[in-house]
PDB file of N, CA, C and O in Angstrom:
ATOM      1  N   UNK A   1      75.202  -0.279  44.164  1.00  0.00           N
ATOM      2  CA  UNK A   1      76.187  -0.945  44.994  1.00  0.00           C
ATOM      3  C   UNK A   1      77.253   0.076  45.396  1.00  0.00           C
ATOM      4  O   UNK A   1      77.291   1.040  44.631  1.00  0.00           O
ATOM      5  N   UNK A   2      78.023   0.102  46.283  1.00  0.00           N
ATOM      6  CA  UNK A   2      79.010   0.806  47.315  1.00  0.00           C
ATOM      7  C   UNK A   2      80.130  -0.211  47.720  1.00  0.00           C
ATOM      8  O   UNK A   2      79.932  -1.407  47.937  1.00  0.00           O
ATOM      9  N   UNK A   3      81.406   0.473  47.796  1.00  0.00           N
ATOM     10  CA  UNK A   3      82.292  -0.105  47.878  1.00  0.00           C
ATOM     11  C   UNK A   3      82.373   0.113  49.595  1.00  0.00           C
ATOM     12  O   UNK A   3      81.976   1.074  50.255  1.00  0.00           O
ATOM     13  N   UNK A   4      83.078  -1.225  50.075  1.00  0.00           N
ATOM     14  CA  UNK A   4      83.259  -1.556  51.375  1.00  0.00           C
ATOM     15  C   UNK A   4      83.250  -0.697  52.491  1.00  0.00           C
ATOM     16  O   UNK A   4      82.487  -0.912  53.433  1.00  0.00           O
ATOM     17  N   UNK A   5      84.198   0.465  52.466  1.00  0.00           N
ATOM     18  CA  UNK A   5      84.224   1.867  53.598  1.00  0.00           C
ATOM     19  C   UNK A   5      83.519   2.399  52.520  1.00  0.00           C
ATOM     20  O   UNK A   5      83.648   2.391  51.296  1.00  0.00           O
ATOM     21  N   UNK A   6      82.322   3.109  53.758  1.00  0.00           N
ATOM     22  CA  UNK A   6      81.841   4.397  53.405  1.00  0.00           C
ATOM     23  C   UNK A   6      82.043   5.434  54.217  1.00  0.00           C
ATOM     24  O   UNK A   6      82.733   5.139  55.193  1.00  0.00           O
ATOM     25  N   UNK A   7      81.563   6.936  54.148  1.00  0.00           N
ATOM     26  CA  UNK A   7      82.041   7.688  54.793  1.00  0.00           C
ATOM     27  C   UNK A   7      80.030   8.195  55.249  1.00  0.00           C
ATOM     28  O   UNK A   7      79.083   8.183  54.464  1.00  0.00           O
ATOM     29  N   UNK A   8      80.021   8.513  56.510  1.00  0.00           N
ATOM     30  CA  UNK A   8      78.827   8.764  57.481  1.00  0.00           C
ATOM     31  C   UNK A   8      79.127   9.826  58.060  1.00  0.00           C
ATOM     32  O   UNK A   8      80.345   9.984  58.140  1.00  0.00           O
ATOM     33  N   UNK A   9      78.395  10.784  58.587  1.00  0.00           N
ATOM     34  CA  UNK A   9      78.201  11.977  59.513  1.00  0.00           C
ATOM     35  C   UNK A   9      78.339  11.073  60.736  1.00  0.00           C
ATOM     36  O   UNK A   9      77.770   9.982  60.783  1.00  0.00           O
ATOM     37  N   UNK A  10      79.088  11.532  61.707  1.00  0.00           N
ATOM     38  CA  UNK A  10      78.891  10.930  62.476  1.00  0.00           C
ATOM     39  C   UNK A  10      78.301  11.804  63.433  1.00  0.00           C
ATOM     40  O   UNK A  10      77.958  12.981  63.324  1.00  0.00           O
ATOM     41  N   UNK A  11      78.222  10.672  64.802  1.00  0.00           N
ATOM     42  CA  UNK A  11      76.802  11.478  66.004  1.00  0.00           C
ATOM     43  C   UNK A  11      76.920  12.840  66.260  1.00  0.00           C
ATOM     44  O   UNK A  11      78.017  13.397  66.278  1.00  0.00           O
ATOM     45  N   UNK A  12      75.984  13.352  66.436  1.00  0.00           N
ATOM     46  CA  UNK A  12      76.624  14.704  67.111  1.00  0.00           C
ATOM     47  C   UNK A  12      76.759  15.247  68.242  1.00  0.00           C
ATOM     48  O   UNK A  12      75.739  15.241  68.931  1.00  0.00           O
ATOM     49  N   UNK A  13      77.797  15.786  68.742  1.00  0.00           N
ATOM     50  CA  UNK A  13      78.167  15.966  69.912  1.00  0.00           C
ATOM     51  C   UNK A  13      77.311  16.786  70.939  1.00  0.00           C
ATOM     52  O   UNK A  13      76.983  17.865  70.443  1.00  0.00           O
ATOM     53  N   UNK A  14      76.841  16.606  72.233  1.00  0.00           N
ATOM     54  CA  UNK A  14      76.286  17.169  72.942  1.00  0.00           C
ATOM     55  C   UNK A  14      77.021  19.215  73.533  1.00  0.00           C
ATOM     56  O   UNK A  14      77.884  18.979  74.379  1.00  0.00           O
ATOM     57  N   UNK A  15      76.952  20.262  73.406  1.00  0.00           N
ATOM     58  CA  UNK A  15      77.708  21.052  73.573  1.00  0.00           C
ATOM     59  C   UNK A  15      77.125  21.605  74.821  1.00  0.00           C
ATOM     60  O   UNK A  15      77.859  21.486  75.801  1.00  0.00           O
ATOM     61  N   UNK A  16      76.042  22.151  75.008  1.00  0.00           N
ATOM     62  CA  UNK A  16      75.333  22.548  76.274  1.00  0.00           C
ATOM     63  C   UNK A  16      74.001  22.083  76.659  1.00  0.00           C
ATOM     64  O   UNK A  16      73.577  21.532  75.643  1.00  0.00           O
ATOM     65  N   UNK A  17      73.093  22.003  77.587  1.00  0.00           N
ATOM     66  CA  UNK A  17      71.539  21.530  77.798  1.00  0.00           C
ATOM     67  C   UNK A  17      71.109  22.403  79.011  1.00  0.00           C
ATOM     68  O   UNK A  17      71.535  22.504  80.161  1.00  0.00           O
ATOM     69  N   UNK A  18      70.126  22.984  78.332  1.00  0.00           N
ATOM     70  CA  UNK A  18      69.579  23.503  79.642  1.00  0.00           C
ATOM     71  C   UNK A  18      67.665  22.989  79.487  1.00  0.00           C
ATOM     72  O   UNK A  18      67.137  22.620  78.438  1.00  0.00           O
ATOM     73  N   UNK A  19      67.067  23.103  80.655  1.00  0.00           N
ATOM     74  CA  UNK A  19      65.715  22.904  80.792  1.00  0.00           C
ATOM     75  C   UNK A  19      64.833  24.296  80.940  1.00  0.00           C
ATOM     76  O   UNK A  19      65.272  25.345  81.411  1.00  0.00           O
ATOM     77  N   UNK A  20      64.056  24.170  80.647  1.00  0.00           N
ATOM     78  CA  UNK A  20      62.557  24.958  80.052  1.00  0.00           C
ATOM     79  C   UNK A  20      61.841  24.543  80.641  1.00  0.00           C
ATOM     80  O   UNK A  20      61.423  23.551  80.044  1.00  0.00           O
ATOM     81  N   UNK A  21      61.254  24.686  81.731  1.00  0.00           N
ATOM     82  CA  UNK A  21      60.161  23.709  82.493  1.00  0.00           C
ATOM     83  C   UNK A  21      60.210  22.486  82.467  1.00  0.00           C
ATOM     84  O   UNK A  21      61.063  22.239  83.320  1.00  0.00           O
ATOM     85  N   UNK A  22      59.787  21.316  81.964  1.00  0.00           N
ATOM     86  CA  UNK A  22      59.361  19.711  82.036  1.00  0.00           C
ATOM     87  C   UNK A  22      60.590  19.315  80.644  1.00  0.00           C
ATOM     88  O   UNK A  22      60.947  18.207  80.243  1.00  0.00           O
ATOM     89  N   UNK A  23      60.935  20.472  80.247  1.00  0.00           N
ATOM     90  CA  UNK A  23      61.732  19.713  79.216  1.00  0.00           C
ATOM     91  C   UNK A  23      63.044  20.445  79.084  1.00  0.00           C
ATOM     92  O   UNK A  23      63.397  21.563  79.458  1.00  0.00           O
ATOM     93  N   UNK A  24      63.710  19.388  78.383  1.00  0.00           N
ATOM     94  CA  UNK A  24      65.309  19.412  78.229  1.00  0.00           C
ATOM     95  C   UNK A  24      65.544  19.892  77.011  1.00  0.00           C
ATOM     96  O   UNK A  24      64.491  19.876  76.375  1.00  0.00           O
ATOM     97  N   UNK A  25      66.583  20.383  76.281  1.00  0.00           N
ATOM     98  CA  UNK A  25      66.621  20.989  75.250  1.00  0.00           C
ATOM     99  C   UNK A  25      68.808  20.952  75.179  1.00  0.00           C
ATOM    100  O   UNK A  25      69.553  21.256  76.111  1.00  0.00           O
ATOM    101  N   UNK A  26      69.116  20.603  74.136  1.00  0.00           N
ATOM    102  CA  UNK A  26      70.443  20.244  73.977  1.00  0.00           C
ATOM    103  C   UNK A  26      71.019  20.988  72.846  1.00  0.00           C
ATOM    104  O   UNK A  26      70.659  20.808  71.683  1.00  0.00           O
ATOM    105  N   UNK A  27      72.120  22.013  73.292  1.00  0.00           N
ATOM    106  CA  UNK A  27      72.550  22.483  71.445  1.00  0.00           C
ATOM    107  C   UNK A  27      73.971  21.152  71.377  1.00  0.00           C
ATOM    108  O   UNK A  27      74.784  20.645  72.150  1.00  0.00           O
ATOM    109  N   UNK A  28      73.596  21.069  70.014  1.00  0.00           N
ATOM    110  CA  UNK A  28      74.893  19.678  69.991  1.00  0.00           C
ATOM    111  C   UNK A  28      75.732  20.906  68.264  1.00  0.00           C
ATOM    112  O   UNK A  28      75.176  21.660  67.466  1.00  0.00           O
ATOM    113  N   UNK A  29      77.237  20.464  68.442  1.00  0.00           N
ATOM    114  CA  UNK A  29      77.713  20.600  67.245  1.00  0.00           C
ATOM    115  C   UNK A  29      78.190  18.876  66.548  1.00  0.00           C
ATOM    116  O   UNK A  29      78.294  17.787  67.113  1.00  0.00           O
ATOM    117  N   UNK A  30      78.405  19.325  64.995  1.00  0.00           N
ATOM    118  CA  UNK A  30      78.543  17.959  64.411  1.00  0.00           C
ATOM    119  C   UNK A  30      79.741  17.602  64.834  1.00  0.00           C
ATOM    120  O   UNK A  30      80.671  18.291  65.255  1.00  0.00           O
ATOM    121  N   UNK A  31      79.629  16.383  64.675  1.00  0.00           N
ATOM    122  CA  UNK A  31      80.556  15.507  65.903  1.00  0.00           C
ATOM    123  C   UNK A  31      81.746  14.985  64.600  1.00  0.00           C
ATOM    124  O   UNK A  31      82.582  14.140  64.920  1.00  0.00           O
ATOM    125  N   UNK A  32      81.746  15.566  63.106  1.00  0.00           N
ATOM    126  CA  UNK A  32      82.698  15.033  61.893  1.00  0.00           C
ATOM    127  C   UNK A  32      82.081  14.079  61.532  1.00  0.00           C
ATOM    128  O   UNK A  32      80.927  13.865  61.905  1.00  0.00           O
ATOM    129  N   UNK A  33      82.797  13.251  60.657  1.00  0.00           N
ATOM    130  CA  UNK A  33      82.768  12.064  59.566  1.00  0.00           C
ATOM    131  C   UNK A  33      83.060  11.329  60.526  1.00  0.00           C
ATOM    132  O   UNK A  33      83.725  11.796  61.451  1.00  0.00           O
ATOM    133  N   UNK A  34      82.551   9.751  60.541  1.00  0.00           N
ATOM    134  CA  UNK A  34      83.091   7.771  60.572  1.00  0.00           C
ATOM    135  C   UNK A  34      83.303   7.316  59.120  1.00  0.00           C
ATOM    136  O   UNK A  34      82.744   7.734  58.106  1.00  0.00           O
ATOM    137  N   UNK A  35      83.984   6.625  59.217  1.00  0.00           N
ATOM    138  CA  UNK A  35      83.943   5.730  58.337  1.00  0.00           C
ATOM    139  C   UNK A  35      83.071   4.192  58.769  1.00  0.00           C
ATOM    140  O   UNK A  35      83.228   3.522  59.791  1.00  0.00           O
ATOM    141  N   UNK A  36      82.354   3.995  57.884  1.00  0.00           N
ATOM    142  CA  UNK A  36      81.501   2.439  58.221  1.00  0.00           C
ATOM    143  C   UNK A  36      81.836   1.507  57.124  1.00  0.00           C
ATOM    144  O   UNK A  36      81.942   1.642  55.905  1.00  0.00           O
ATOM    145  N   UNK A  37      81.995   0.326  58.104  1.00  0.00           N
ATOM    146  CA  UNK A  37      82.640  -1.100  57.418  1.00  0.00           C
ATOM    147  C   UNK A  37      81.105  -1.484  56.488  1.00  0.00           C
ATOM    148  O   UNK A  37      80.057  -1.536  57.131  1.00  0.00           O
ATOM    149  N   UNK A  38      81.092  -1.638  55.552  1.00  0.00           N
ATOM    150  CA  UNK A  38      79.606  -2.640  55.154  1.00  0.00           C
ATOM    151  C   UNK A  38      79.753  -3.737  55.577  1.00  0.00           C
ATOM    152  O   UNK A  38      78.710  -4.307  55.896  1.00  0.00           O
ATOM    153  N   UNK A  39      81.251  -4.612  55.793  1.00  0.00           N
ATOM    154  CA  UNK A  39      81.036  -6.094  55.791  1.00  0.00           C
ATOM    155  C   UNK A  39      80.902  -6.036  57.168  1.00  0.00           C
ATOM    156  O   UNK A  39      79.759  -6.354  57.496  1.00  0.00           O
ATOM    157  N   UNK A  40      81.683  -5.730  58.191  1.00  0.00           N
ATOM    158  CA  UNK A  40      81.510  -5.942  59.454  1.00  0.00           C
ATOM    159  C   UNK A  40      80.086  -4.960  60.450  1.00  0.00           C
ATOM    160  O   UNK A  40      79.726  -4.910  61.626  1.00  0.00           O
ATOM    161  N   UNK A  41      79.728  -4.425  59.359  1.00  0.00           N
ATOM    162  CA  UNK A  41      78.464  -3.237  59.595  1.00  0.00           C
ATOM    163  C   UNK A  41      79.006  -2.442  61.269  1.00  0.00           C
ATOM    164  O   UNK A  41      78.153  -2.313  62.147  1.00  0.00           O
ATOM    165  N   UNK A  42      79.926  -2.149  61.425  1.00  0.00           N
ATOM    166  CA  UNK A  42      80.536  -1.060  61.954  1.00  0.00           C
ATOM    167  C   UNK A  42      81.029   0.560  62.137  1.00  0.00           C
ATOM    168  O   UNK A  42      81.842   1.135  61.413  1.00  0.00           O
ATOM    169  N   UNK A  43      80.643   0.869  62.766  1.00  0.00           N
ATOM    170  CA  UNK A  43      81.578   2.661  62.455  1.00  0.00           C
ATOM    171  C   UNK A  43      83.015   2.207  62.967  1.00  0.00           C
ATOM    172  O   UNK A  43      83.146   1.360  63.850  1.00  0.00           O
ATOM    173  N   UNK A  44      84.118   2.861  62.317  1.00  0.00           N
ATOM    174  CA  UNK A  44      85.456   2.790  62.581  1.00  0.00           C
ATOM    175  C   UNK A  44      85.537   4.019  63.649  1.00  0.00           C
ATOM    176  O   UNK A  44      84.801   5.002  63.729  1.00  0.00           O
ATOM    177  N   UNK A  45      86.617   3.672  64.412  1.00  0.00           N
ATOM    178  CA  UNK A  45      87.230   4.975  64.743  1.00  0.00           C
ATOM    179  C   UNK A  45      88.487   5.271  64.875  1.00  0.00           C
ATOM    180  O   UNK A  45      89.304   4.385  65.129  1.00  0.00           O
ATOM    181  N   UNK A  46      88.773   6.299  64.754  1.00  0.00           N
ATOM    182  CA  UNK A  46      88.415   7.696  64.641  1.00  0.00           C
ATOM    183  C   UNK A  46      87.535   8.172  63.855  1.00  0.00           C
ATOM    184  O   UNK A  46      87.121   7.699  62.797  1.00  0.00           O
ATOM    185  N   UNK A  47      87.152   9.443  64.563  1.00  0.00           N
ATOM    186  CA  UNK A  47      86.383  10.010  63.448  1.00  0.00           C
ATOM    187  C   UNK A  47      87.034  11.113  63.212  1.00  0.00           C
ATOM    188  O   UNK A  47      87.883  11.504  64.013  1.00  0.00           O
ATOM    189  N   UNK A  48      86.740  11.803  62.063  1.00  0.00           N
ATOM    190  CA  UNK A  48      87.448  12.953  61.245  1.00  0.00           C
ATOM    191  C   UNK A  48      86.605  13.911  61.272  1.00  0.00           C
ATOM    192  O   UNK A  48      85.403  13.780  61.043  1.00  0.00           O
ATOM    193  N   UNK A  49      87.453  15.458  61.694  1.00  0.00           N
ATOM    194  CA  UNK A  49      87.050  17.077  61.973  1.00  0.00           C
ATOM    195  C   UNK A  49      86.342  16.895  60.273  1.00  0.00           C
ATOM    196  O   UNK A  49      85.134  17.106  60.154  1.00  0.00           O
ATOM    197  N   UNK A  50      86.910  16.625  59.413  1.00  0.00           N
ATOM    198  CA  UNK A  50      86.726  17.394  57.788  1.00  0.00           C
ATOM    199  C   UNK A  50      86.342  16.243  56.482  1.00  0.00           C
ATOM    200  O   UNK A  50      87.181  15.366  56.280  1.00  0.00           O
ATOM    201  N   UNK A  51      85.233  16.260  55.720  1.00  0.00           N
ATOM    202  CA  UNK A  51      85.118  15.011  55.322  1.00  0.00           C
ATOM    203  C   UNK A  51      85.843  15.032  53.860  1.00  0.00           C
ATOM    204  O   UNK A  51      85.410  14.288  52.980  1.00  0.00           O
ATOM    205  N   UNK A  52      86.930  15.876  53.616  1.00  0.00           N
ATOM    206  CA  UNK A  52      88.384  15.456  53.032  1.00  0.00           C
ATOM    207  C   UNK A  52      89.046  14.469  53.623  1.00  0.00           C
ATOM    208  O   UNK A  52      89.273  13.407  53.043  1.00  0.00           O
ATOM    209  N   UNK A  53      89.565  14.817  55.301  1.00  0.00           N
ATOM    210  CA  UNK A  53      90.079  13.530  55.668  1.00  0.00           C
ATOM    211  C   UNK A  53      89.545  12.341  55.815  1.00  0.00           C
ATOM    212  O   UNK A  53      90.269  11.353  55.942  1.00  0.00           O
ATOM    213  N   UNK A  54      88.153  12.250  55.821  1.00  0.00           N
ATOM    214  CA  UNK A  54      87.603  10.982  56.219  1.00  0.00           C
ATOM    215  C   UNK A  54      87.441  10.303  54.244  1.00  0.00           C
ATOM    216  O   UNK A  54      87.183   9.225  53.708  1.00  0.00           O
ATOM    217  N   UNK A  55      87.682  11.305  53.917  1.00  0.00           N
ATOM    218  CA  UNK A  55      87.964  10.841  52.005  1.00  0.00           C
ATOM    219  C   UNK A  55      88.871  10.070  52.217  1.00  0.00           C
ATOM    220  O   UNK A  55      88.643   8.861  52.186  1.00  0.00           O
ATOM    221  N   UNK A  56      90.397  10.655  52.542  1.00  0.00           N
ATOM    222  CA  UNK A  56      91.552   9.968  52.197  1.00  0.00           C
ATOM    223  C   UNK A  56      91.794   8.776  53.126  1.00  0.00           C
ATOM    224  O   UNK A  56      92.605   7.875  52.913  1.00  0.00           O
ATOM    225  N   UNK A  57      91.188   8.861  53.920  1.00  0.00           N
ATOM    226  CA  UNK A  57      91.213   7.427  55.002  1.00  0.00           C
ATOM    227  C   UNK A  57      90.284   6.515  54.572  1.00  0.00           C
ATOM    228  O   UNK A  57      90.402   5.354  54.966  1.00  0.00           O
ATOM    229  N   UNK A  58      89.177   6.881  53.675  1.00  0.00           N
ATOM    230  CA  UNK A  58      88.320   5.845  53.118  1.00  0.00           C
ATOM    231  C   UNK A  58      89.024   5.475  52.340  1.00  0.00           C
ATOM    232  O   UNK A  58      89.677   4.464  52.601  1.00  0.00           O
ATOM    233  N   UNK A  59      89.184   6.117  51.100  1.00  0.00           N
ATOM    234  CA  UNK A  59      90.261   5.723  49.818  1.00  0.00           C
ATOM    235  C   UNK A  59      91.199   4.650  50.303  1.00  0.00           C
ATOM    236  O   UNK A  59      91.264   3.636  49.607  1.00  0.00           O
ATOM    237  N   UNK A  60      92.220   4.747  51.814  1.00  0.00           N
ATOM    238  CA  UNK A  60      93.148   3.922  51.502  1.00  0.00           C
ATOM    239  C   UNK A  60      92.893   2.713  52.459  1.00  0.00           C
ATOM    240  O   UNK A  60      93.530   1.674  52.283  1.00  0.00           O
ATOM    241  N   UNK A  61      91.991   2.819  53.453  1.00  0.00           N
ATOM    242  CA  UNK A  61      91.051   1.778  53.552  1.00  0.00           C
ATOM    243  C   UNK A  61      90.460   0.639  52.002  1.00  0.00           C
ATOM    244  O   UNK A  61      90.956  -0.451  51.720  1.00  0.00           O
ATOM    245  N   UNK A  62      89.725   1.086  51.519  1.00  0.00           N
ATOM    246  CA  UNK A  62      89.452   0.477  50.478  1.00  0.00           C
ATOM    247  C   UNK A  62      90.464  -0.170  49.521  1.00  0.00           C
ATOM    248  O   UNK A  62      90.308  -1.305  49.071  1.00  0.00           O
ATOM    249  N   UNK A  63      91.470   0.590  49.247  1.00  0.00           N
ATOM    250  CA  UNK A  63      92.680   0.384  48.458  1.00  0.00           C
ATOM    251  C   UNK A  63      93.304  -0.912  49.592  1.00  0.00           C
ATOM    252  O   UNK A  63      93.641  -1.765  48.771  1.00  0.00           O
ATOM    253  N   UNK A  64      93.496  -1.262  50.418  1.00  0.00           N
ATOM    254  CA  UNK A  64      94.447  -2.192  51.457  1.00  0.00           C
ATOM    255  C   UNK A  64      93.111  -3.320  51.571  1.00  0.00           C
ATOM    256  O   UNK A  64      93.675  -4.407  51.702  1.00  0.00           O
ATOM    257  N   UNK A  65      92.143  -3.475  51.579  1.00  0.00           N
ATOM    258  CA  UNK A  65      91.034  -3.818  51.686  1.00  0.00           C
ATOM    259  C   UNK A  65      91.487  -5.640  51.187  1.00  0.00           C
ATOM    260  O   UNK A  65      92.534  -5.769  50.553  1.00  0.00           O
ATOM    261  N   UNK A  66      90.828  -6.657  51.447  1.00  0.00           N
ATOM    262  CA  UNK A  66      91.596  -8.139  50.238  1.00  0.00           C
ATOM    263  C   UNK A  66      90.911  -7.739  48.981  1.00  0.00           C
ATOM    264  O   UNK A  66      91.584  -7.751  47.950  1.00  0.00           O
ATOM    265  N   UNK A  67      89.847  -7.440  48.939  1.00  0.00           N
ATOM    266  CA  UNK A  67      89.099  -7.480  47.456  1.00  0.00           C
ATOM    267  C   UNK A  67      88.681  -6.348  46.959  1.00  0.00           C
ATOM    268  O   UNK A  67      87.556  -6.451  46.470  1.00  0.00           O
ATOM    269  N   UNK A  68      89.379  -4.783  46.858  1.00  0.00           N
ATOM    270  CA  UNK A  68      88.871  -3.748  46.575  1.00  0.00           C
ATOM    271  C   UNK A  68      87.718  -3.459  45.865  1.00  0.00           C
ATOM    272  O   UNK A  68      86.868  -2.614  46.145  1.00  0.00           O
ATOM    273  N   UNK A  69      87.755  -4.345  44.774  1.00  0.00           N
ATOM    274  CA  UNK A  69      86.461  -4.668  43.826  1.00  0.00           C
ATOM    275  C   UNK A  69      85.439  -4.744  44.028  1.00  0.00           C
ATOM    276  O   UNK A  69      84.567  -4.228  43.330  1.00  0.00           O
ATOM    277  N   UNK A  70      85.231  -5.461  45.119  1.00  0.00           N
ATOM    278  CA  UNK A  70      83.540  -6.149  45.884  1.00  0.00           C
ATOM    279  C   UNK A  70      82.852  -5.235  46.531  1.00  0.00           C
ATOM    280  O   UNK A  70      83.215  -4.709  47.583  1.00  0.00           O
ATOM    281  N   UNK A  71      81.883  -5.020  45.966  1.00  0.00           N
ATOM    282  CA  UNK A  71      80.684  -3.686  46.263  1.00  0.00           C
ATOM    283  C   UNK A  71      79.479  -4.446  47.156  1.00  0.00           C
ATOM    284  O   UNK A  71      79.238  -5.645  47.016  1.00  0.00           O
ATOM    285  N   UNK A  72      79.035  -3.911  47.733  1.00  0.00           N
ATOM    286  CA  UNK A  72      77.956  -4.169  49.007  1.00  0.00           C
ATOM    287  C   UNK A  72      76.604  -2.919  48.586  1.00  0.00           C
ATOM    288  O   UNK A  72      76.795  -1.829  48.047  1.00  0.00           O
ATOM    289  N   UNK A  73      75.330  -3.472  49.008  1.00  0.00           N
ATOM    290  CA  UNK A  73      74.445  -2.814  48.748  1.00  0.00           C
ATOM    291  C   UNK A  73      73.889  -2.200  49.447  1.00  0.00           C
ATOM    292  O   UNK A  73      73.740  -2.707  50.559  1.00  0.00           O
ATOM    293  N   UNK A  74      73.124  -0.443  49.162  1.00  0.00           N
ATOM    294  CA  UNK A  74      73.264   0.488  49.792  1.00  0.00           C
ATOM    295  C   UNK A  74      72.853   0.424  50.879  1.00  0.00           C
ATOM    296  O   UNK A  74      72.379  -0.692  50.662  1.00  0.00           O
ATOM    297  N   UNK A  75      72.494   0.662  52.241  1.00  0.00           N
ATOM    298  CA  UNK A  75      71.683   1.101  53.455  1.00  0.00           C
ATOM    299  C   UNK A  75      70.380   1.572  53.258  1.00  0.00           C
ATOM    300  O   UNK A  75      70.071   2.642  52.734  1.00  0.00           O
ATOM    301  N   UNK A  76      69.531   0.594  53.770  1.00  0.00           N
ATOM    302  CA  UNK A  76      67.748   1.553  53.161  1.00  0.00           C
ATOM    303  C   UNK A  76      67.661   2.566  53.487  1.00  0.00           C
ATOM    304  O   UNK A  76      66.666   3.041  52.939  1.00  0.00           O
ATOM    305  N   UNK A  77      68.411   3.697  54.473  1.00  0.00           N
ATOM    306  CA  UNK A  77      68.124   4.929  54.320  1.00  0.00           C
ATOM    307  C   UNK A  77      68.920   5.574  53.115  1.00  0.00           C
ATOM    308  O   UNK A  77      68.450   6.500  52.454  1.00  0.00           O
ATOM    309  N   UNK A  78      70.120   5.034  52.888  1.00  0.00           N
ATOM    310  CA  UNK A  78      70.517   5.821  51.346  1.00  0.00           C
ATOM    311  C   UNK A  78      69.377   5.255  50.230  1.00  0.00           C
ATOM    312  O   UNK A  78      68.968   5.969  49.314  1.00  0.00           O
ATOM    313  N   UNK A  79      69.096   4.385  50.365  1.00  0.00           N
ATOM    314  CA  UNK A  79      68.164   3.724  48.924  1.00  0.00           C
ATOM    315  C   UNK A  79      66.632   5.061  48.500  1.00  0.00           C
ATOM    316  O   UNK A  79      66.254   5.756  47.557  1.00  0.00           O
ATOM    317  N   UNK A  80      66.246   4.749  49.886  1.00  0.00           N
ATOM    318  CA  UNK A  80      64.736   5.793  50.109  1.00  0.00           C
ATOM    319  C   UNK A  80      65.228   7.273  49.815  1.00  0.00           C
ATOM    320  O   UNK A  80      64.381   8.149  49.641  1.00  0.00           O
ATOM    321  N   UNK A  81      66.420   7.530  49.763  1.00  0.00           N
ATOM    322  CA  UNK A  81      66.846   9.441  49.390  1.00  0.00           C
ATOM    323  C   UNK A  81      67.386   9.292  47.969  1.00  0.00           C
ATOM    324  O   UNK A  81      67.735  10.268  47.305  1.00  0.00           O
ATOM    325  N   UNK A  82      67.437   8.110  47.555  1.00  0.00           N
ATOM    326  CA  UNK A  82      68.381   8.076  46.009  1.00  0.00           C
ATOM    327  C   UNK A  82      67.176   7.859  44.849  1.00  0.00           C
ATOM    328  O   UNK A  82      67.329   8.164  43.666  1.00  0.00           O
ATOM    329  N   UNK A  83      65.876   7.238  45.449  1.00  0.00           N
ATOM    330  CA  UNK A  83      64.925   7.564  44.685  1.00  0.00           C
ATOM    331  C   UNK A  83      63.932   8.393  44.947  1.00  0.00           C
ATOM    332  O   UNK A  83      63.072   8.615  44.095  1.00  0.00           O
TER     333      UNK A  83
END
């Protein structure tokens, strides 16, 4: 179980694209941390350069939260990498 905000990579940003014949090809840099709601199954935004800050914005997210206590269960892609 996981407490309410979690912290996610978020998308990554498109930086340049060029084509190669029939195909496209994109360098992207990481686009930082979201924070995601479990209850409202959302990404928040902003998103954060450094995932220190997206720490301390989870932390006090959670802390202001009504029920800090109440844990939600993981995302099947965390489940399938945790075993």
């Amino acid at each position: 179980m996981q407490t309410r905000f979690v912290i996610v990579p978020a998308v990554p940003v498109e930086k340049e694209s060029f084509q190669s014949g029939s195909r496209f090809y994109a360098a992207t840099v990481s686009g930082g941390f979201d924070i995601y709601d479990n209850q409202e199954k959302i990404r928040l935004k902003p998103s954060y350069s450094t995932r220190s800050l997206a720490e301390a914005a989870r932390v006090k997210l959670n802390s202001e939260c009504r029920n800090p206590d109440e844990l939600f269960p993981f995302l099947r892609v965390e489940c399938s990498v945790m075993e």
